[in-house]
N, C-alpha and C positions, 0 to 999 in steps of 0.2 A: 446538428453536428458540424465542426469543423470542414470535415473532409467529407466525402462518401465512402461507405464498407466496400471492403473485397466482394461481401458477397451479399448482395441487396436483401433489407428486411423481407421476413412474411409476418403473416398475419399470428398470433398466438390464438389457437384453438380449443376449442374443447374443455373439459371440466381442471384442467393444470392451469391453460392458457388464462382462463377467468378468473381463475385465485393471482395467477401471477401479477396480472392486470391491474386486479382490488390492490394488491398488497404494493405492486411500483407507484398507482397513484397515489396512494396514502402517504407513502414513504418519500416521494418526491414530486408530486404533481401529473404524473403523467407519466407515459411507458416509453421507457428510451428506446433507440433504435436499437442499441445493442442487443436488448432483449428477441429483438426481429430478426437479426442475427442467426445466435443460438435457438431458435424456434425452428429449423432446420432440420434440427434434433434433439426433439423434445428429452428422450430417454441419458443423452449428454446435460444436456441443462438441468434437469432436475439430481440429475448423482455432482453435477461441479454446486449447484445453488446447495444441496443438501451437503458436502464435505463442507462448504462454505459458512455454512451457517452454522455448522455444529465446532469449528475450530474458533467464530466469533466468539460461540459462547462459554468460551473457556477461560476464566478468569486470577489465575494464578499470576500472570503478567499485570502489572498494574496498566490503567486502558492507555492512560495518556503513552507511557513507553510503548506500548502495541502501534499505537497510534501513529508516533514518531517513524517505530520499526518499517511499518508496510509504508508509509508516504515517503519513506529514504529510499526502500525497497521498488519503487516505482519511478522514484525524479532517476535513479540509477541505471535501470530499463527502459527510461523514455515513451511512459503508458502514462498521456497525459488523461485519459480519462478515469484512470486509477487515482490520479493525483487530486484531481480536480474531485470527485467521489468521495473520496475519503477526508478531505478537506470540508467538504459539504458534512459531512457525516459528522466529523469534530466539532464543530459549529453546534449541528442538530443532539450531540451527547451532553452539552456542555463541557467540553475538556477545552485545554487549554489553545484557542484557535490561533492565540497570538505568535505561540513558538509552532504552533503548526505550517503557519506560514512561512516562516524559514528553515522548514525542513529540505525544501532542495537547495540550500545553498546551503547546510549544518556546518561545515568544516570552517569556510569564514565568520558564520555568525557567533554572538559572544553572549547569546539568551541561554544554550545550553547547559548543562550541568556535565559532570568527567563521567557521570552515568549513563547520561542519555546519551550522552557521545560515542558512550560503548557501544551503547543498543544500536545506534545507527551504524555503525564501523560494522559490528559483525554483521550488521544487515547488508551492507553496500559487500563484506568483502564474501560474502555467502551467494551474492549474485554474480560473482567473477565466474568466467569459465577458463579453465575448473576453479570452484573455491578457495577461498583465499584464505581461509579460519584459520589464527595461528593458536597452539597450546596456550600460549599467556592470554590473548585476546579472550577465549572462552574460559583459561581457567580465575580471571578476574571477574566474571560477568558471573559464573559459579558461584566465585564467592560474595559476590553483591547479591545477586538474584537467589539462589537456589536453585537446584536441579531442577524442580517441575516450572519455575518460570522460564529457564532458561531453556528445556525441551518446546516448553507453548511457542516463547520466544523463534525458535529454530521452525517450525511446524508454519507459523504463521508466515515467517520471511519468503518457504516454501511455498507456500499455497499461492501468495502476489508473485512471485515468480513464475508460475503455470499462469494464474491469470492476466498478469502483465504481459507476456510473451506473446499470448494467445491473443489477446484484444491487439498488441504489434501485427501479427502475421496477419489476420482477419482486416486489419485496416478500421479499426474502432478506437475513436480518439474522444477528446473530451467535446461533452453536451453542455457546457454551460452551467450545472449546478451551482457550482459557488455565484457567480456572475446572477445567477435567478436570486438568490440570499441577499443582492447586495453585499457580498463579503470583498475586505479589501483583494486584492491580487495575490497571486503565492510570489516569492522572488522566483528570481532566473537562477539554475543551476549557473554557476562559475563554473569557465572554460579552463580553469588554473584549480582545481580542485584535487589536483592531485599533489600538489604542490605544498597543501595548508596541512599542517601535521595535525592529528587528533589529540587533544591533551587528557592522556593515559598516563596513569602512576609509573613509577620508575620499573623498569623491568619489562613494560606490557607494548607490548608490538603491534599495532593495527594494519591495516591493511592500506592496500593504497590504491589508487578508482581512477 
């Protein structure tokens, strides 16, 4: 890890801890600290790993857009291990890694689409406190998406939101997964990001970061 956690790994025990073990080797080499973390309290990590996995496997949202959502949803909260994770993850799904990579800089970059632009705008203006969702903003993505993507949509931005915050407070930053892939870099969020308007149809309002 980068840094050291707020609150030093333990060990993962017992007949959870073993599954958990098999299934982070497999899935990426080896058990992150973070998981040492949350081992603390087992009965917290399995109810966060199980909403977790059950909002992944929801598929109404196309993956790549999900994809874009929760990696905006993170360079926006400054959870570089969310960033770094789910970058690693795009890679290993095959989607698209190339515009994954300029997900924290989306507002400058010119790879986007006025869609995926949405999806990130509402994701970034979803993490404001308080929220930033304007009528148009959502009633565009409505009508691009449809209701049950754009409910997944909103569920998913939520969930990296609790788990971003969470990995912030705890002091859990990025392990190096992309860097293990050999994957290029992600860019740097731009300091001037609020500045780069989102290009939204005539009428639609985004939000601003």
């Amino acid at each position: 890890m980068t840094t050291q956690t707020r609150i030093p790994p333990t060990e993962l025990t017992g007949i959870f801890g073993a599954v958990v073990k098999v299934a982070a080797r497999r899935m990426v080499g080896r058990v992150p600290d973070s998981m040492g973390v949350l081992a603390h309290h087992p009965a917290l990590m399995r109810a966060s790993m199980g909403i977790g996995r059950k909002i992944e496997g929801l598929h109404e949202l196309d993956r790549n857009l999900a994809s874009y959502a929760v990696m905006a949803t993170a360079a926006f909260v400054g959870c570089s291990w969310c960033l770094d994770f789910n970058y690693y993850k795009a890679h290993n799904e095959g989607l698209d890694e190339a515009k994954a990579r300029q997900v924290p800089n989306w507002r400058e970059a010119r790879v986007f689409t006025p869609l995926e632009r949405h999806v990130m705008d509402y994701a970034e203006a979803m993490s404001q406190t308080p929220p930033a969702v304007t009528d148009e903003l959502s009633a565009a993505l409505l009508d691009e998406l449809g209701a049950a993507a754009l409910i997944e949509l909103t569920a998913k931005v939520a969930f990296m939101n609790m788990s971003a915050r969470m990995n912030l407070a705890l002091g859990i930053h990025s392990e190096g997964y992309a860097d293990a892939c050999e994957l290029p870099p992600l860019v740097t969020r731009a300091s001037t990001t609020a500045d780069v308007p989102t290009e939204a149809p005539a009428g639609v309002v985004g939000s601003a970061s």
